[in-house]
Short mmCIF file of the C-alpha atoms (twelve columns), coordinates in Angstrom:
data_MODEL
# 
_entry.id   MODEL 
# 
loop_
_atom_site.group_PDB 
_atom_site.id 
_atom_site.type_symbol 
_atom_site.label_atom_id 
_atom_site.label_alt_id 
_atom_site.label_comp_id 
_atom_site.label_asym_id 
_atom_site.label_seq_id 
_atom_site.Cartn_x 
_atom_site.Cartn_y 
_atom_site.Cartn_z 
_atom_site.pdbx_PDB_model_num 
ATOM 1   C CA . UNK A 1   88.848  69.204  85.940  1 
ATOM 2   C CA . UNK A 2   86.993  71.077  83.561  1 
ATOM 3   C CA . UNK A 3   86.295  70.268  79.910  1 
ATOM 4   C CA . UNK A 4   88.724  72.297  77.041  1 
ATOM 5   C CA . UNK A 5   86.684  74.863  75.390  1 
ATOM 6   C CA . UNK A 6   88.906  77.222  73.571  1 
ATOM 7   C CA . UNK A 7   85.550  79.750  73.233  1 
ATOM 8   C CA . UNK A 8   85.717  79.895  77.200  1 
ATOM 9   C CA . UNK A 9   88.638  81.963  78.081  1 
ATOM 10  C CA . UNK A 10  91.400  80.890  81.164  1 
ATOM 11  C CA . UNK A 11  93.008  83.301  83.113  1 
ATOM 12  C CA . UNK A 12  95.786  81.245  83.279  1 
ATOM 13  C CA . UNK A 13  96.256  81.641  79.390  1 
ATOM 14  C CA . UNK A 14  95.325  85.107  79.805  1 
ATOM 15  C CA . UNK A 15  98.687  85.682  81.808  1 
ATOM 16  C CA . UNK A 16  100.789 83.569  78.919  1 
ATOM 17  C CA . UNK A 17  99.648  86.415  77.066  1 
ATOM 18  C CA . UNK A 18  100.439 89.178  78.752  1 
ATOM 19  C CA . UNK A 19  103.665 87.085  79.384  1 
ATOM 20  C CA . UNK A 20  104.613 86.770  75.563  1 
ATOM 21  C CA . UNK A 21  103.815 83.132  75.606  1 
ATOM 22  C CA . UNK A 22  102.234 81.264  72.700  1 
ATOM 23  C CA . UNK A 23  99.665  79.431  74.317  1 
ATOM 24  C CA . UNK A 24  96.230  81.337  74.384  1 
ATOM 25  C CA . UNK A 25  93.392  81.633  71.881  1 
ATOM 26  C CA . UNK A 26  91.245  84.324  70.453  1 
ATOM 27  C CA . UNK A 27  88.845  84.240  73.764  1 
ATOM 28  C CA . UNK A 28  91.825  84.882  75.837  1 
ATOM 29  C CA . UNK A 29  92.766  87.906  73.866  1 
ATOM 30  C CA . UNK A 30  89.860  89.521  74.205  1 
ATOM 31  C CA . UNK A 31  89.346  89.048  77.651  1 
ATOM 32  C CA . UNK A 32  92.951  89.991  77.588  1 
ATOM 33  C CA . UNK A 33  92.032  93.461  76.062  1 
ATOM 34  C CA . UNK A 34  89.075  93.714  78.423  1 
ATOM 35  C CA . UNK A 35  90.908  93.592  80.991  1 
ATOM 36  C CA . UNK A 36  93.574  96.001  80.099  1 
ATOM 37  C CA . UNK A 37  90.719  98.510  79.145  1 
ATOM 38  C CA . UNK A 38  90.083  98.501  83.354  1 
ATOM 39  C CA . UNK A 39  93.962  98.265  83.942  1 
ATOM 40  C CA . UNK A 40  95.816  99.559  81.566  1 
ATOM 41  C CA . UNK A 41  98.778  98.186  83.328  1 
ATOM 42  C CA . UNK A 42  97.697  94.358  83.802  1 
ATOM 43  C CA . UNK A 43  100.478 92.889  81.491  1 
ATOM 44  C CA . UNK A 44  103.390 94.418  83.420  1 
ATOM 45  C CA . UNK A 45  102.337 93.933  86.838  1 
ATOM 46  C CA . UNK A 46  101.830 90.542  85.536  1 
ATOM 47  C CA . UNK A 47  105.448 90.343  84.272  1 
ATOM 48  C CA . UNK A 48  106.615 92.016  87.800  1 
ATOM 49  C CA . UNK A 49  104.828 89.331  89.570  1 
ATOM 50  C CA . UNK A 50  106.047 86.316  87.418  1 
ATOM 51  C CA . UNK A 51  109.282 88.197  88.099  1 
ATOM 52  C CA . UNK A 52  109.046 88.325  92.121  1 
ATOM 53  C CA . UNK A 53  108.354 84.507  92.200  1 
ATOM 54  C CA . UNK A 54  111.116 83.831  90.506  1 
ATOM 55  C CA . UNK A 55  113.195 85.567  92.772  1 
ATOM 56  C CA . UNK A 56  111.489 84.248  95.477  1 
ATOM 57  C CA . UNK A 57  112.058 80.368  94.582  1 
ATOM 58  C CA . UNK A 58  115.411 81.221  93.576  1 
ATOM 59  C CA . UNK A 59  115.975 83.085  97.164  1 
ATOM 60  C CA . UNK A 60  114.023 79.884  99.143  1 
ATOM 61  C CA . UNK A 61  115.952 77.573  97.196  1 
ATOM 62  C CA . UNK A 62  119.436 79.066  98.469  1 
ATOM 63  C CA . UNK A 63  118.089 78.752  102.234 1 
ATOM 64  C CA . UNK A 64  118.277 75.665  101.657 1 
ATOM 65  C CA . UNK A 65  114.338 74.349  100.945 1 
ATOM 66  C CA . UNK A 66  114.578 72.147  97.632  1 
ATOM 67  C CA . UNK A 67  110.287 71.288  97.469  1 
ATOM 68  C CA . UNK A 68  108.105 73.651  96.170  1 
ATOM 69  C CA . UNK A 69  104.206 72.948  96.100  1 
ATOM 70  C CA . UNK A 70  102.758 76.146  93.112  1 
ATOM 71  C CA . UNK A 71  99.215  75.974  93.617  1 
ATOM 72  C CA . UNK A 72  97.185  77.770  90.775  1 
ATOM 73  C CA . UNK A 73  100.768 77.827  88.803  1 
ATOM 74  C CA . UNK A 74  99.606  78.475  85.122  1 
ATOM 75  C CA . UNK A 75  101.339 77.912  82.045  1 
ATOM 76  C CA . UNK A 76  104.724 77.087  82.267  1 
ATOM 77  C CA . UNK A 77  105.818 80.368  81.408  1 
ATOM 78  C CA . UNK A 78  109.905 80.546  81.622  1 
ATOM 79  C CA . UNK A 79  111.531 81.065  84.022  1 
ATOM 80  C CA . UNK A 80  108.904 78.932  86.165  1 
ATOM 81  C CA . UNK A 81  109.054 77.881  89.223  1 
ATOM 82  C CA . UNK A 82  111.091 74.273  88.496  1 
ATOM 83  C CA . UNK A 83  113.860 76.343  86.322  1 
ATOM 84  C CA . UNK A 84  114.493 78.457  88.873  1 
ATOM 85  C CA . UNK A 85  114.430 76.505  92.160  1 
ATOM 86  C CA . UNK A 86  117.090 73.840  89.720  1 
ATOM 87  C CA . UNK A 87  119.030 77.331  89.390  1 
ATOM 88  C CA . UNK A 88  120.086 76.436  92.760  1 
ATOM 89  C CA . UNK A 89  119.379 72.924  93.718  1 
ATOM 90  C CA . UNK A 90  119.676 70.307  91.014  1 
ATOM 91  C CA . UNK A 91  117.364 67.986  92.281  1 
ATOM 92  C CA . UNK A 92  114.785 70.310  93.562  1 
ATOM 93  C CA . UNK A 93  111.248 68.985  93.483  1 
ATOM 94  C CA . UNK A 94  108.297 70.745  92.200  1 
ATOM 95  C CA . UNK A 95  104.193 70.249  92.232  1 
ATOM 96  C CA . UNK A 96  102.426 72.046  90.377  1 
ATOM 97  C CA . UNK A 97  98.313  72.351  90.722  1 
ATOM 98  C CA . UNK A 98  95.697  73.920  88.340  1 
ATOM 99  C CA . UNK A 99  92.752  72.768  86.883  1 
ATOM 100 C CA . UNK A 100 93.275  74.452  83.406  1 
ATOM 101 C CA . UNK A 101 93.361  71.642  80.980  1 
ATOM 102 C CA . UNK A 102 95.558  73.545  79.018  1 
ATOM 103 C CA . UNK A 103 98.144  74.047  81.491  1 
ATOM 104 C CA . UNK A 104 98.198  70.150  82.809  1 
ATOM 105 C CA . UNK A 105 98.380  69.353  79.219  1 
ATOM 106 C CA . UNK A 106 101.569 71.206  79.392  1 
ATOM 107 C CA . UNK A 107 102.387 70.136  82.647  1 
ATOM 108 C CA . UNK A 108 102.049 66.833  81.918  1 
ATOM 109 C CA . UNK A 109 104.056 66.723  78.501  1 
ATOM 110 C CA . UNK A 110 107.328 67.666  80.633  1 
ATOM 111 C CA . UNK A 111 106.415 64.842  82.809  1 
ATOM 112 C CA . UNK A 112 106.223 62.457  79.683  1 
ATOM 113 C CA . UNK A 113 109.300 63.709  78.648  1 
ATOM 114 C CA . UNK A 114 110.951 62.092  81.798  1 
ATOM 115 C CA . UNK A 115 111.522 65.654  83.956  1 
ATOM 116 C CA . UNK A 116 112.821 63.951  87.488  1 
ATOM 117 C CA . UNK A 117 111.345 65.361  90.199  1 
ATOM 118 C CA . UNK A 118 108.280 67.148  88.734  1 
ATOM 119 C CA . UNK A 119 104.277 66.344  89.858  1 
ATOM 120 C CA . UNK A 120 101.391 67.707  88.623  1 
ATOM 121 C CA . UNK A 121 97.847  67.191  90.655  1 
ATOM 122 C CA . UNK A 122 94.911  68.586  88.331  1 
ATOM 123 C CA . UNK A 123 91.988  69.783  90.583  1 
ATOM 124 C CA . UNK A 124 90.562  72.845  92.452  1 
ATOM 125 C CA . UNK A 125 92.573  74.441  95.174  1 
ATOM 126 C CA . UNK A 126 89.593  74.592  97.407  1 
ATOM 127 C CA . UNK A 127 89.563  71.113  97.403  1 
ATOM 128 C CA . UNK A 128 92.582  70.813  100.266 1 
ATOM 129 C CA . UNK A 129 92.777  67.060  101.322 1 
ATOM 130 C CA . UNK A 130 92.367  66.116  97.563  1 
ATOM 131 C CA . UNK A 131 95.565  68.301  96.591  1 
ATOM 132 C CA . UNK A 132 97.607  67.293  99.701  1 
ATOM 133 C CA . UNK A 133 97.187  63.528  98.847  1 
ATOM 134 C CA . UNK A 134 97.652  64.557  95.226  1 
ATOM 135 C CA . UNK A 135 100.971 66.304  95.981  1 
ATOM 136 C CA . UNK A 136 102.256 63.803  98.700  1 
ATOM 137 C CA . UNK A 137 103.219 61.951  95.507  1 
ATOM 138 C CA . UNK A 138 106.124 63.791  95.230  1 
ATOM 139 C CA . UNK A 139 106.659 66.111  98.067  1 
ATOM 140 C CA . UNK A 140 107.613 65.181  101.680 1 
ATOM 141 C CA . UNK A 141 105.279 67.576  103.557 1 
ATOM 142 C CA . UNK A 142 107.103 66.265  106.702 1 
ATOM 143 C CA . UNK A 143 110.162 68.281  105.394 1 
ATOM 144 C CA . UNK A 144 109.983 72.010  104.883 1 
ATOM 145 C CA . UNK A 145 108.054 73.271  101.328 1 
ATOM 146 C CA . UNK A 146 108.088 76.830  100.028 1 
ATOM 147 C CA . UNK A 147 104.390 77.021  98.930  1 
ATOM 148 C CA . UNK A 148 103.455 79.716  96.072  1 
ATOM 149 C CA . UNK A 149 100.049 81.031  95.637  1 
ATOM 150 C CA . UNK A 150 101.046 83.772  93.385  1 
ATOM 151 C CA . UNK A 151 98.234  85.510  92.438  1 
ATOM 152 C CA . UNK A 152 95.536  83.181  93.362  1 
ATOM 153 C CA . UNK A 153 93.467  85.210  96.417  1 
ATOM 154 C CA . UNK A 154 92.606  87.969  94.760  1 
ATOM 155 C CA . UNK A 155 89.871  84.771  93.055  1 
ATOM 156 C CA . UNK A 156 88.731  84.630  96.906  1 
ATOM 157 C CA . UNK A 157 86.993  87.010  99.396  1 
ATOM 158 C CA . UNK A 158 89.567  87.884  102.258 1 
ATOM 159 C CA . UNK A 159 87.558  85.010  104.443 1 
ATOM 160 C CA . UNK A 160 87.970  82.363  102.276 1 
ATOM 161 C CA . UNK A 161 91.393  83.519  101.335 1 
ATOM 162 C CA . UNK A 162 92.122  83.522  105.132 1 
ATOM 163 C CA . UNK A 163 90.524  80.485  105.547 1 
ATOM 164 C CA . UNK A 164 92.339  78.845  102.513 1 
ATOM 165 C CA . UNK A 165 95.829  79.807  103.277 1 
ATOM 166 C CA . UNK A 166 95.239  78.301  106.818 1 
ATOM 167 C CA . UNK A 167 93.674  74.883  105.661 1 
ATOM 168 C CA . UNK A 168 97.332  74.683  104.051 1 
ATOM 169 C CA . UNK A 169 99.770  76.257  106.603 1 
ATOM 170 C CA . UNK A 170 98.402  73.928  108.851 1 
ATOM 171 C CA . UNK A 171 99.915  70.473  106.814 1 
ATOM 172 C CA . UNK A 172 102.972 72.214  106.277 1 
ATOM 173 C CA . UNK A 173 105.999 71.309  108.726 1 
ATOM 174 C CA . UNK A 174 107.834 74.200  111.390 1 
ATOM 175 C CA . UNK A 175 110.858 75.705  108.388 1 
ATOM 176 C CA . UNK A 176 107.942 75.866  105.109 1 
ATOM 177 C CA . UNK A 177 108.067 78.938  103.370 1 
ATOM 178 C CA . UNK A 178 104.322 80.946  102.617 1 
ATOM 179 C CA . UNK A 179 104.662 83.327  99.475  1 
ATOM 180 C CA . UNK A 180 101.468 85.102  98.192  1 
ATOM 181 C CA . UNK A 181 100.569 88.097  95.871  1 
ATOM 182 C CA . UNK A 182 97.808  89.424  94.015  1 
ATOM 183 C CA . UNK A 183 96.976  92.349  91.928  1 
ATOM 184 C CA . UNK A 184 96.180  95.854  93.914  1 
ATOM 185 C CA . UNK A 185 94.597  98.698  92.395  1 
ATOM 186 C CA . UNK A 186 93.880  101.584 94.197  1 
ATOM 187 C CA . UNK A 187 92.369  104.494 92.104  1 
ATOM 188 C CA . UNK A 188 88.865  105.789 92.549  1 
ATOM 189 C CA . UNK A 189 87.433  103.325 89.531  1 
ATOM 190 C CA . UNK A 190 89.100  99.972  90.801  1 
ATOM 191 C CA . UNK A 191 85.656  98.962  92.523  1 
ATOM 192 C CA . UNK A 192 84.096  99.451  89.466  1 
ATOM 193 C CA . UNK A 193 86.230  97.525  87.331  1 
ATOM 194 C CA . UNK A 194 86.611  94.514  89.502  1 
ATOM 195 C CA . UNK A 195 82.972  94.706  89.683  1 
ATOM 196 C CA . UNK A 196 82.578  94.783  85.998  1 
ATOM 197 C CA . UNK A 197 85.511  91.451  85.788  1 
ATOM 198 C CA . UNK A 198 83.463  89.827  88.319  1 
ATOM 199 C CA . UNK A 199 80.035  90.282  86.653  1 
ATOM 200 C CA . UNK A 200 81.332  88.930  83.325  1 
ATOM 201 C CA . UNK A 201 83.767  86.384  84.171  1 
ATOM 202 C CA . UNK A 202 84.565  85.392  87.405  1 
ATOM 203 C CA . UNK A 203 84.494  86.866  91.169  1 
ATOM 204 C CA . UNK A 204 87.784  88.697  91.524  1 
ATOM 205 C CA . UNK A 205 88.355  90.681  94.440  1 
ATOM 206 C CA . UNK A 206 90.932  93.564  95.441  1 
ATOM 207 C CA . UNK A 207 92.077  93.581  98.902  1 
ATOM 208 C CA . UNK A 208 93.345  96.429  100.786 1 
ATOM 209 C CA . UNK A 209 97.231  95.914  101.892 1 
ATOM 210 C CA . UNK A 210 95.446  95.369  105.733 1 
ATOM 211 C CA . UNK A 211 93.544  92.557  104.048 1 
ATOM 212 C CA . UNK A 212 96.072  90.777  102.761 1 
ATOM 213 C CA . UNK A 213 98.504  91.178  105.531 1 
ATOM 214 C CA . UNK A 214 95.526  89.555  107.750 1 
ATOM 215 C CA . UNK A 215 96.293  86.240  105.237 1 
ATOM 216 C CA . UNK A 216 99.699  86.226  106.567 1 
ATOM 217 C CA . UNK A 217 99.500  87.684  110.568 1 
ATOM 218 C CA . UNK A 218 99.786  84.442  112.224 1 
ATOM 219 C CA . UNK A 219 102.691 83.537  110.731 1 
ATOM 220 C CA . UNK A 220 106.247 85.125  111.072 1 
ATOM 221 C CA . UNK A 221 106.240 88.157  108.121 1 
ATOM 222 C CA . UNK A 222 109.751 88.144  106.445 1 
ATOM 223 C CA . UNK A 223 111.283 91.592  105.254 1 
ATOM 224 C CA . UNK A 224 110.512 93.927  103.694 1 
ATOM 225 C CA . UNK A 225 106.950 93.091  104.659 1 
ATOM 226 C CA . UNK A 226 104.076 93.528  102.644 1 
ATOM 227 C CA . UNK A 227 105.003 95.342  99.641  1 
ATOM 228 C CA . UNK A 228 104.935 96.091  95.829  1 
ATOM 229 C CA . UNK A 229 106.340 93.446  94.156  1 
ATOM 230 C CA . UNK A 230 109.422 95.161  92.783  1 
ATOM 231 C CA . UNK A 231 110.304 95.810  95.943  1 
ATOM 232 C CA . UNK A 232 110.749 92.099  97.411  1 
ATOM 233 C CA . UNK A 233 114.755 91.274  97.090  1 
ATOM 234 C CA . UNK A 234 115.633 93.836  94.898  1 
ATOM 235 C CA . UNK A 235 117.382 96.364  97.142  1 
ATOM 236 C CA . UNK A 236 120.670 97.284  96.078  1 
ATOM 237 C CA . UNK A 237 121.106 100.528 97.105  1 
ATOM 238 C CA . UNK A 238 119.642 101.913 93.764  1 
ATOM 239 C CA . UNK A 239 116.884 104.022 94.289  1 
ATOM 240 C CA . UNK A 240 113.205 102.461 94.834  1 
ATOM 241 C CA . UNK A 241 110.900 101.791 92.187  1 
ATOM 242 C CA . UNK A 242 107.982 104.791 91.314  1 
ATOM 243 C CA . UNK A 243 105.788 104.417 93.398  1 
ATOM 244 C CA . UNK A 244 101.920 103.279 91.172  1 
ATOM 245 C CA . UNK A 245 98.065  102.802 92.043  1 
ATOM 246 C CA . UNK A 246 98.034  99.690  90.188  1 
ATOM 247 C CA . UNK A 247 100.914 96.726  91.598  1 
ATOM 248 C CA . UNK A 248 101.387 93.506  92.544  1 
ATOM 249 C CA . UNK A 249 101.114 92.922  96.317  1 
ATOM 250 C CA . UNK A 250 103.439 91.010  97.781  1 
ATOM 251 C CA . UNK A 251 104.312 88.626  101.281 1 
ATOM 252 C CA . UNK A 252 106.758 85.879  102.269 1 
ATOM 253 C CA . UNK A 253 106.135 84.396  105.823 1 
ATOM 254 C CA . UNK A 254 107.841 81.539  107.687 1 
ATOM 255 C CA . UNK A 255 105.819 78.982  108.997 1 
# 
């Protein structure tokens, strides 16, 4: 887990931010502001997408899964993903993993608190066995799991995003739930902007809707598909959302 810096800024306090939270520091806001200068729209697709998942929990939790493993989850930015799988199921159990010292600060204080039901593994994704055996603590990965990586591939090329989503599908039991997104951009300067946020900060990479279908294609796609985010559980017979070159990208599979 890496050192607290507050001059080094987290993405994950980055999205408190643009979420309204409380928890970020001046370096934060400035990459915040960096980031909005290459999309302009970054805080609400962020909202939309902190909005999808918690549909999506809430929707998993009333098919009956009550474990949820967020991988990447940031802060604890309400809802999150405990408040609204316990919308549904009282005793659903959550694990969260980041490596932001911030957030398992956080994290951790609800656990200290005496929150039933909660575990939080601190470490890097990548690291698969290491978070399995860190989650096992509280989750029964012999029982079906909706796992979240909510905007966490668009940190890996569409290989290793492949590659990653497998390593965990694979420990996950027949019933588990597989929900993704990750920002999309697609006018003519994205490129250049993602190659500027990669340059300064950190590798960030913006796959085509083809690419991060691939992540999901050997698994069994739920409707609507692959889609903006707004679009996941929100038809009502109201008309559709406008359509924008800058959204969250969105899949739920069954594994």
């Amino acid at each position: 887990m890496a050192e607290f810096d507050p001059s080094v800024p987290s993405i994950a306090r980055v999205y408190d931010y643009f979420l309204g939270g409380k928890d970020h520091f001046a370096s934060d806001r400035a990459l915040a502001d960096r980031m909005i200068a290459m999309a302009p729209l970054a805080p609400v697709i962020t909202r939309e997408n902190r909005q999808f998942l918690g549909r999506v929990v809430t929707w998993a939790a009333s098919q009956g899964i009550g474990q949820f493993l967020d991988l990447g989850c940031g802060m604890p930015t309400a809802p999150d993903t405990l408040e609204s799988a316990r919308g549904v199921i009282a005793d659903a159990r959550v694990a969260y993993v980041d490596n932001d010292p911030v957030v398992l600060s956080h994290l951790n204080a609800r656990v200290a608190k005496g929150t039933p039901g909660v575990t939080v593994v601190g470490g890097d994704v990548r690291e698969v066995p290491v978070i399995l055996d860190g989650v096992k603590a509280g989750i029964d990965l012999s029982a079906p799991v909706c796992l979240l990586m909510g905007f966490l591939l668009h940190f890996f090329s569409a290989d290793a995003a492949r590659d990653l989503v497998a390593r965990y599908t694979a420990a996950l039991s027949p019933g588990s739930l597989l929900v993704l997104s990750a920002i999309h951009v697609d006018t003519k300067g994205a490129d250049e902007g993602f190659a500027g946020y990669s340059s300064a900060v950190a590798p960030v990479y913006n796959h085509s809707a083809a690419e991060f279908a691939s992540f999901l294609d050997t698994l069994e796609i739920l409707p609507p598909g692959v889609v903006d985010a707004r679009m996941w559980c929100t038809r009502t017979g109201g008309p559709d959302p406008l359509q924008r070159d800058q959204y969250a990208i969105v899949g739920v599979a069954r594994i």
